[in-house]
C-alpha positions in Angstrom: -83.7 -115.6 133.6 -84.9 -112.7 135.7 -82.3 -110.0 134.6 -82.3 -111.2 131.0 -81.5 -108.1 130.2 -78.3 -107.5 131.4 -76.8 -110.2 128.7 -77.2 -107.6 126.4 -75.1 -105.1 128.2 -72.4 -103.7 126.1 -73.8 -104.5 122.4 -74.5 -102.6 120.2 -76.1 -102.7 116.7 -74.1 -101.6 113.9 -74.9 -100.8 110.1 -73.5 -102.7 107.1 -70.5 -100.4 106.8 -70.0 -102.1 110.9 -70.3 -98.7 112.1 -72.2 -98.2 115.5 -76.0 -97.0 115.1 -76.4 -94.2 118.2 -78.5 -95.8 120.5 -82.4 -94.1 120.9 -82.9 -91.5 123.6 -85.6 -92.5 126.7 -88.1 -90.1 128.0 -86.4 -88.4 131.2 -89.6 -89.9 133.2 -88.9 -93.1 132.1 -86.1 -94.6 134.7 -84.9 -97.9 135.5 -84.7 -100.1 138.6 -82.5 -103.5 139.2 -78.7 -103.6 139.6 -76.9 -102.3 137.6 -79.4 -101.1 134.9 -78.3 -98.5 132.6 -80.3 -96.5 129.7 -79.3 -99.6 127.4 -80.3 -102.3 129.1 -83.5 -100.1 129.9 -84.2 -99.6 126.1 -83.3 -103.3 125.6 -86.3 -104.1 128.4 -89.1 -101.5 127.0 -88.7 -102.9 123.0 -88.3 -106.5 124.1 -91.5 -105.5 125.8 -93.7 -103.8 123.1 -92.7 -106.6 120.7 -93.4 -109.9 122.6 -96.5 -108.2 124.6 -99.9 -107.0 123.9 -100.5 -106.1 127.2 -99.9 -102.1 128.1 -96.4 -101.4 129.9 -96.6 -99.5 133.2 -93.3 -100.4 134.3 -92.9 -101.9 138.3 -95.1 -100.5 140.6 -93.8 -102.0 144.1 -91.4 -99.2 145.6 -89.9 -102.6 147.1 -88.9 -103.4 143.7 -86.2 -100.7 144.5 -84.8 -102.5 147.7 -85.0 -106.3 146.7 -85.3 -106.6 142.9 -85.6 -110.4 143.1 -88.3 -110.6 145.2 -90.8 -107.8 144.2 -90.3 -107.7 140.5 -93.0 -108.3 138.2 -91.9 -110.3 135.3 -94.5 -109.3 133.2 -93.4 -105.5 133.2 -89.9 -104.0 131.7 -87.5 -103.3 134.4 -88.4 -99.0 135.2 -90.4 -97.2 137.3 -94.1 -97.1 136.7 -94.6 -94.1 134.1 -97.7 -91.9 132.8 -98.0 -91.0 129.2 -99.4 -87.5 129.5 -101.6 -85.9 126.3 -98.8 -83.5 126.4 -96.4 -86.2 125.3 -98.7 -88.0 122.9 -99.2 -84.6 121.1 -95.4 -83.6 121.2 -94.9 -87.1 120.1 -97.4 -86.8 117.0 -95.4 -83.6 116.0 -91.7 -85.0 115.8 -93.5 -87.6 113.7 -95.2 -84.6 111.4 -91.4 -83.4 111.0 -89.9 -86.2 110.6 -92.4 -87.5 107.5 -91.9 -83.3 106.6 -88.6 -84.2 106.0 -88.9 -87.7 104.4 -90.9 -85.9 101.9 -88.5 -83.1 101.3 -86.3 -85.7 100.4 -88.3 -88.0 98.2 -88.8 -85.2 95.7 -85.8 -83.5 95.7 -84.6 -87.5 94.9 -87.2 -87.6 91.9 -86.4 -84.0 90.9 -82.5 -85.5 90.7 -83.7 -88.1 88.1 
C-alpha cells in the first residue's frame, strides 16, 4: 500500500500501567510530504525505515512529490523532504547522549548506594 502509513494514524503506544508514552520529537528540518501526513505518521515512516532498511534515508527528492504524491514518490524513501545531517547535529546529538548516560549513571549508583 503506498500510504501505509497513514493506518497507523491515531495510535499510540502505551506502557503496562495503559498510560500513553509521549510520542518522540522530529528535527524541525525534518518535514513531511503526502496527504495528510502529520508528525506521527512522519515518525511512523522514518523508524519503519531505519529498521527494515540498510540503505541511508534522504527522504523524497522530486519537488513533484509535493504536487502528485502518487506518482513521484519513491517507495524506497520515508515520506519527508529530502534532509542533510549537518556535523553540527551529529555533535549536538552525541552530547544529549553524554547527558543522558550522565544521568543513567547518577541513577545507577544512587540505586546501589540505596541497597
Amino acid at each position: 500500500q503506498l500510504f501505509w502509513e497513514k493506518r497507523l494514524q491515531g495510535l499510540s503506544a502505551s506502557d503496562v500501567s495503559e498510560q500513553i508514552i509521549k510520542s518522540m520529537e522530529l528535527p524541525k528540518g525534518l518535514q513531511g510530504v503526502g496527504p495528510g501526513n502529520t508528525s506521527n505518521t512522519l515518525l511512523s515512516a522514518v523508524a519503519s525505515a531505519l529498521h527494515t532498511s540498510s540503505a541511508p534515508i534522504m527522504g523524497q527528492n522530486s519537488a513533484a512529490v509535493e504536487k502528485n504524491p502518487g506518482v513521484w514518490l519513491n517507495t524506497a524513501q520515508p515520506l519527508c523532504r529530502a534532509f542533510v545531517v549537518t556535523d553540527d547535529d551529529i555533535r549536538k546529538q552525541e552530547e544529549r547522549v553524554q547527558q543522558v548516560r550522565k544521568k543513567l549513571e547518577e541513577a545507577l549508583m544512587a540505586d546501589v548506594l540505596s541497597r
